[in-house]
C-alpha positions as CSV (number, residue, x, y, z in Angstrom):
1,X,-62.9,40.9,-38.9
2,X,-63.2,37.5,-39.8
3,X,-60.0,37.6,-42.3
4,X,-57.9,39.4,-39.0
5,X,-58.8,35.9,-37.4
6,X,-58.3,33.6,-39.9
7,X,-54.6,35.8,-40.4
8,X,-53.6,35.3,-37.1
9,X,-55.1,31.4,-36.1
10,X,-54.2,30.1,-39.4
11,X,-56.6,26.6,-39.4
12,X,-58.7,27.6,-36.7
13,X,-61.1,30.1,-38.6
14,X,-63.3,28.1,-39.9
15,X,-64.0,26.6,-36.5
16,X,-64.7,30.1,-34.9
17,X,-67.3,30.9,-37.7
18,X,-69.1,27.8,-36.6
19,X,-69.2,28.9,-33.5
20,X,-70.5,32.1,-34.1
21,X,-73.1,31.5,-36.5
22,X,-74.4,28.8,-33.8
23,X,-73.9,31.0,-30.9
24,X,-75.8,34.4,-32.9
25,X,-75.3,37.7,-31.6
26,X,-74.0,36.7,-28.4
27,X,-70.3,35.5,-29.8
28,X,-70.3,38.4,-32.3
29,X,-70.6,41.0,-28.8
30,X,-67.8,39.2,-27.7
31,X,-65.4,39.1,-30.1
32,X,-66.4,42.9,-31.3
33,X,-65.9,43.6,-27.0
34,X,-62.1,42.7,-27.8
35,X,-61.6,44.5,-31.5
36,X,-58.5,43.6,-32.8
37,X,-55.5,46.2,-32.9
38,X,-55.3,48.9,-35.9
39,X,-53.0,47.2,-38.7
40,X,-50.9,50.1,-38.2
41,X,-49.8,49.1,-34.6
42,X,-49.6,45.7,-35.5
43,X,-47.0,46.4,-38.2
44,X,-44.9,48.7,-36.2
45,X,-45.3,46.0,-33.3
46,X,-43.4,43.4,-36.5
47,X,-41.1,46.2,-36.9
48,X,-40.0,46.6,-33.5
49,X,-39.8,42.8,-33.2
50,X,-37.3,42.5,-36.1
51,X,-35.5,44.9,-34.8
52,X,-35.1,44.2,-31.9
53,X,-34.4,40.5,-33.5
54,X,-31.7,41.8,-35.2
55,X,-30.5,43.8,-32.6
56,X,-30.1,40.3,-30.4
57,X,-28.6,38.5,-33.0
58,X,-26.0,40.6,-33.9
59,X,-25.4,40.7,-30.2
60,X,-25.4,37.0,-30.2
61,X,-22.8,37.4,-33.3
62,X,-20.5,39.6,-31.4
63,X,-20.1,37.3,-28.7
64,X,-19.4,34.7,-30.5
65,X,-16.6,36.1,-32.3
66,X,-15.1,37.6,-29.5
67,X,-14.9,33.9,-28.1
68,X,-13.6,32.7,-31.1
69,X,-11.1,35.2,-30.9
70,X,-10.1,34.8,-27.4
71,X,-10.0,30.9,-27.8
72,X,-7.6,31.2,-30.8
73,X,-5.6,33.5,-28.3
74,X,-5.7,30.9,-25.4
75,X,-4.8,28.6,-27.9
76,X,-2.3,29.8,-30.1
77,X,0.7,28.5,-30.0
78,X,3.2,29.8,-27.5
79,X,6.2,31.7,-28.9
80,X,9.0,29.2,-28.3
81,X,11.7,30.6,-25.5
82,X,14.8,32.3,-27.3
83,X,17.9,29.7,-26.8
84,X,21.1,31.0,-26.2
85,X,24.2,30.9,-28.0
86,X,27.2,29.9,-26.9
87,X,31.0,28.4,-27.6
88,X,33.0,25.8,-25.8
89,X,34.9,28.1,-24.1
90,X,31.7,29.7,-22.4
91,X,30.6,27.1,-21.4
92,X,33.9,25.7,-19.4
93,X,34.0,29.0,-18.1
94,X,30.1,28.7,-16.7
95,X,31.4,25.1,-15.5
96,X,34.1,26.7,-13.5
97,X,31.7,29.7,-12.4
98,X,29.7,27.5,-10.7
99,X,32.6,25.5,-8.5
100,X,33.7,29.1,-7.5
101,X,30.1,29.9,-6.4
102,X,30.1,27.3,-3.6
103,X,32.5,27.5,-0.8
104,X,30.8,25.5,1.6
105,X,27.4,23.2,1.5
106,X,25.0,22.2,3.7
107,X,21.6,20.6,2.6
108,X,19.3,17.7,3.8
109,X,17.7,15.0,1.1
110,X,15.8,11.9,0.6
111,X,16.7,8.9,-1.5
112,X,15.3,6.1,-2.6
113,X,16.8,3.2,-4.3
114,X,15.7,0.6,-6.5
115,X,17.6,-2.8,-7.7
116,X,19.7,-3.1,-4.7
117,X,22.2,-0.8,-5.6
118,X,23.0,0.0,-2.1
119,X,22.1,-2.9,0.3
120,X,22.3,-0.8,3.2
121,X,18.3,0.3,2.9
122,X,16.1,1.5,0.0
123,X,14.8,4.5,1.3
124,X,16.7,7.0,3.9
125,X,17.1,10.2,4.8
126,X,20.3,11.9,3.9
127,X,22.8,14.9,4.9
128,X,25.5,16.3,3.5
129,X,28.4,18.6,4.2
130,X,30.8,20.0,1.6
131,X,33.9,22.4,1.8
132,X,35.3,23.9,-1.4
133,X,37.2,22.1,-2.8
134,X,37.2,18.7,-1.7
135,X,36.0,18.0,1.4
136,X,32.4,16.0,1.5
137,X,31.0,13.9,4.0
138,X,27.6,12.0,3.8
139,X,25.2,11.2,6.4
140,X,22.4,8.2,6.0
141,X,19.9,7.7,8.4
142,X,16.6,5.4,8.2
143,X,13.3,7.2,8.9
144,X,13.1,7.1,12.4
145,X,16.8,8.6,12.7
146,X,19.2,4.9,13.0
147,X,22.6,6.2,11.3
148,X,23.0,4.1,8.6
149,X,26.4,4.9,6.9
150,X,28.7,7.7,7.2
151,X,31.1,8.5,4.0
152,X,34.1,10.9,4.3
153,X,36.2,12.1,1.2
154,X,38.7,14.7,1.8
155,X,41.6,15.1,-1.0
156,X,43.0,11.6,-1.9
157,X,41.7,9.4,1.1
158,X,37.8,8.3,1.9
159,X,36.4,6.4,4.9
160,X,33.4,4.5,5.3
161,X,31.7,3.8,8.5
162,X,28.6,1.2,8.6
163,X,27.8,1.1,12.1
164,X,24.9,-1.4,11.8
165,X,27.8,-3.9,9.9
166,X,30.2,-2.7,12.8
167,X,32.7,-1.9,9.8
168,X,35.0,1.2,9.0
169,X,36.5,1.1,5.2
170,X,38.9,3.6,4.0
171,X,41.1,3.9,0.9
172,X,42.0,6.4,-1.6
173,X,39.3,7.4,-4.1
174,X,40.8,6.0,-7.1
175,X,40.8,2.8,-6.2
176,X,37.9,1.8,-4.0
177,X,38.4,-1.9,-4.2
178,X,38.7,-2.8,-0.4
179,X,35.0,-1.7,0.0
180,X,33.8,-4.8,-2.2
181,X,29.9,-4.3,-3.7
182,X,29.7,-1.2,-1.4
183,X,32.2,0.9,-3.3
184,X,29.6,1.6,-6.9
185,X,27.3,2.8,-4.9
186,X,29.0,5.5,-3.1
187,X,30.8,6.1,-6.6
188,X,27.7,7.2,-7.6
189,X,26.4,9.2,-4.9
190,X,29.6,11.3,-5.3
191,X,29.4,11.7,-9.1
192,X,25.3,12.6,-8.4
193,X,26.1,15.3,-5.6
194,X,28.9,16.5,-8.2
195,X,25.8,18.5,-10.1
196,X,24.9,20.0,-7.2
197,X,28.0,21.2,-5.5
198,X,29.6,22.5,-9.4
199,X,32.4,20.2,-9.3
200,X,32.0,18.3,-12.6
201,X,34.8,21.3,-14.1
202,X,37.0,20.7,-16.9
203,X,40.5,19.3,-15.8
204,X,43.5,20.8,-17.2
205,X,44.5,17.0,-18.4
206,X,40.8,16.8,-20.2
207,X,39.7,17.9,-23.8
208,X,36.1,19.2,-24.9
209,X,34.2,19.3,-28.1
210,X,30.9,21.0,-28.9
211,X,27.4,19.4,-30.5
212,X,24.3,21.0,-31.0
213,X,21.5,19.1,-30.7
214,X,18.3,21.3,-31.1
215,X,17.5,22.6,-28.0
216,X,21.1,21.4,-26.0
217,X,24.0,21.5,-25.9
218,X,26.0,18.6,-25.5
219,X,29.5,18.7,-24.2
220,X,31.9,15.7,-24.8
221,X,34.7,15.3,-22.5
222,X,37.8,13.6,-23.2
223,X,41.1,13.0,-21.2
224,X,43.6,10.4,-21.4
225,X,43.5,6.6,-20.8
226,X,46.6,4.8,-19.0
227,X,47.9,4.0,-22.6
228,X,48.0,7.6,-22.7
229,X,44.9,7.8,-25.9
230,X,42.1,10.1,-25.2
231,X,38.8,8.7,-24.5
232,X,35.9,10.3,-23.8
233,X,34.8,10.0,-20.3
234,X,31.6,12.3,-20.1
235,X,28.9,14.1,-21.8
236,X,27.4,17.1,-20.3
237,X,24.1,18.2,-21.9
238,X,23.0,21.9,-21.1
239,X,19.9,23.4,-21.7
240,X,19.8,26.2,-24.5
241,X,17.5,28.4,-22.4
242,X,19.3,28.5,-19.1
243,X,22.2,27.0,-19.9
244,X,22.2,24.8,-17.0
245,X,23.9,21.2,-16.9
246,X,20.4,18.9,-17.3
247,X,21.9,15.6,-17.7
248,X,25.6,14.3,-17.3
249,X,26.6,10.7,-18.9
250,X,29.3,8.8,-17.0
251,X,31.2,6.4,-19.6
252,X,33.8,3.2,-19.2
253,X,37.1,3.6,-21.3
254,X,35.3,1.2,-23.9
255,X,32.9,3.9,-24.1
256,X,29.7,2.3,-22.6
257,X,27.9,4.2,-20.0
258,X,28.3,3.6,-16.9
259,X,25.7,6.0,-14.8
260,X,23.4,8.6,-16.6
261,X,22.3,11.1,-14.1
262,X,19.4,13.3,-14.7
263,X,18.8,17.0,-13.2
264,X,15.9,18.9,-12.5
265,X,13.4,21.2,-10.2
266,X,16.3,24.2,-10.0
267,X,15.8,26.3,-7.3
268,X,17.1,29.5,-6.2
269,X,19.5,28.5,-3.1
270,X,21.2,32.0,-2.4
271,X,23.5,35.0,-3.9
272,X,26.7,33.9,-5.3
273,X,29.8,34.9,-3.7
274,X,31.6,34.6,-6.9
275,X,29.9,34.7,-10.7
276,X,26.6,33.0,-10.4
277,X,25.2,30.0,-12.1
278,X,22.4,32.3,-14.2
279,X,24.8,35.6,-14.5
280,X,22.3,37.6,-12.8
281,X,22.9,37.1,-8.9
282,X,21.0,34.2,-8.8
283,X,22.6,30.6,-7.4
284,X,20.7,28.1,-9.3
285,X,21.0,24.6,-7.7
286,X,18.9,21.1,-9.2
287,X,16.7,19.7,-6.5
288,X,15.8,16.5,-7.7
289,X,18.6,14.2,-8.9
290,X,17.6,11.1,-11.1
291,X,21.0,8.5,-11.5
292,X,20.6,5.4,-13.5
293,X,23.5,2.7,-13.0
294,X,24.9,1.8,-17.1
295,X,25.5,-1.8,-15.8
296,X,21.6,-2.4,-14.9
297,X,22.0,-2.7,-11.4
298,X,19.6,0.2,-10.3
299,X,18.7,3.9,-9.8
300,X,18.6,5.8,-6.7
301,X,16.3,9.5,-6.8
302,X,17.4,11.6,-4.6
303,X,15.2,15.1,-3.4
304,X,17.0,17.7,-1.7
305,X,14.6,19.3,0.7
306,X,17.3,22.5,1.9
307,X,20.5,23.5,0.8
308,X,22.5,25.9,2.4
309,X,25.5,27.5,0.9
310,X,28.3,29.5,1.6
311,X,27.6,29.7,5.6
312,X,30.2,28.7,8.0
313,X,30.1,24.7,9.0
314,X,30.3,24.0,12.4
315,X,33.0,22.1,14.5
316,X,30.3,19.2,14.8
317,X,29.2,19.3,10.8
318,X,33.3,19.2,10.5
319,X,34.2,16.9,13.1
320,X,35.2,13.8,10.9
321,X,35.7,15.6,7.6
322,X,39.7,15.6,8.1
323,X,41.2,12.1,7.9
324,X,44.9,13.0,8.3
């Protein structure tokens, strides 16, 4: 009896023989009133305990490598997108694809300057109308609905009207010079709608050359100067994975830039009448148009919040498009 205590209360033993030799017969009744279990129970009581020990940890063990195993799944890395090969001719034939897809344009937009590139107003609200295949006109308006500007192009002509300037501008598009500080601006706005309506195609006059570069393509664009040398006057960089035009560089006949424009967020706009953008049925359009002036003079961001295409224009949306 008194080595089952001292096994299982270590220390405290000798204190509990004290106790009962002090305490007599009395503390032995008590302690003999409890007897302690066989051995045999005990051990098999250890036994169970270790096995059911080792029954929790290899539980604990499976779990953990199961989370270790998922986590390297979560985190592996991911299997990088296949890009997509293709020549100089495929891609001026996607360029021309896309042109064919739009007939006609209708969308509504947001745009907000920075640097004073347009000194009309830094943030409006836009529309614009577009008839294939060269018939654009471009609505400003401030946020409570003030018409701001109004900008016509149709084949070689383009008017202005600034009703709050009580001025009306026209000219041919080639040489905007009797619009002053207001004719960059609207330069650009045309050259950034260009990636959205397909129009940036390959003239028959113009030259391309092909550069890979990773995970783009970039497209250089070249067609004759006045002195009759070719220059390059673009750079079209498309995506591998889509193929889609991502950025477009505008450059000067000394070959500085003159406007980088940006494109991103494309959307799904509507079935192509003609070949679609993706080769799939799908008309694939950028939604948020980022255009950086070359000279330092500013950017304007513009968000298209709907786009229309290929549905009949009005007599109103038309009204001033024609300026014969």
């Amino acid at each position: 009896m008194w080595y089952w205590l001292r096994e299982e209360t270590g220390g405290r033993a000798s204190v509990l023989a004290q106790r009962a030799a002090s305490e007599g017969p009395r503390w032995t009744r008590a302690v003999e009133a409890h007897p302690p279990a066989p051995f045999a129970v005990i051990g098999g009581g250890k036994r169970e305990n270790a096995r059911s020990s080792s029954v929790s940890f290899s539980t604990v063990v499976a779990v953990l490598t199961l989370t270790l195993l998922s986590g390297c799944t979560l985190f592996a890395p991911r299997e990088e997108a296949r890009l997509k090969q293709a020549t100089v001719e495929e891609l001026t034939a996607l360029l021309s694809q896309r042109e064919a897809a739009i007939q006609t344009m209708k969308g509504l937009f947001s745009a907000k300057v920075r640097g004073g590139i347009i000194p009309i107003a830094s943030r409006m609200e836009g529309a614009l109308y577009y008839r294939r295949p060269n018939a654009m006109r471009l609505r400003g308006f401030t946020a409570v609905g003030s018409e701001l500007f109004e900008f016509v192009q149709a084949d070689d002509l383009f008017r202005l009207r600034l009703p709050t300037m009580g001025r009306v501008l026209s000219g041919n598009p080639s040489d905007m010079s009797e619009m002053g500080k207001l004719a960059r601006p609207f330069q650009l706005s045309v050259w950034a709608m260009g990636g959205v309506l397909g129009t940036g195609t390959i003239a028959k006059d113009e030259t391309v050359a092909l550069v890979e570069e990773g995970d783009r393509y970039r497209l250089e664009v070249f067609g004759p100067s006045p002195n009759g040398v070719q220059l390059m006057r673009r750079r079209l960089w498309f995506e591998r994975q889509t193929l889609l035009v991502v950025r477009e560089d505008r450059l000067t006949e000394s070959g500085a830039v003159e406007a980088t424009i940006q494109y991103e967020d494309f959307r799904m706009i509507g079935v192509a009448e003609a070949i679609s953008s993706a080769g799939d049925g799908r008309l694939l359009r950028p939604f948020k148009i980022a255009l950086e002036d070359g000279k330092g003079q500013g950017s304007v961001q513009v968000t298209f919040h709907e786009m229309i295409p290929n549905q009949p224009l009005t007599a109103t949306d038309l009204a001033q498009v024609s300026l014969r």
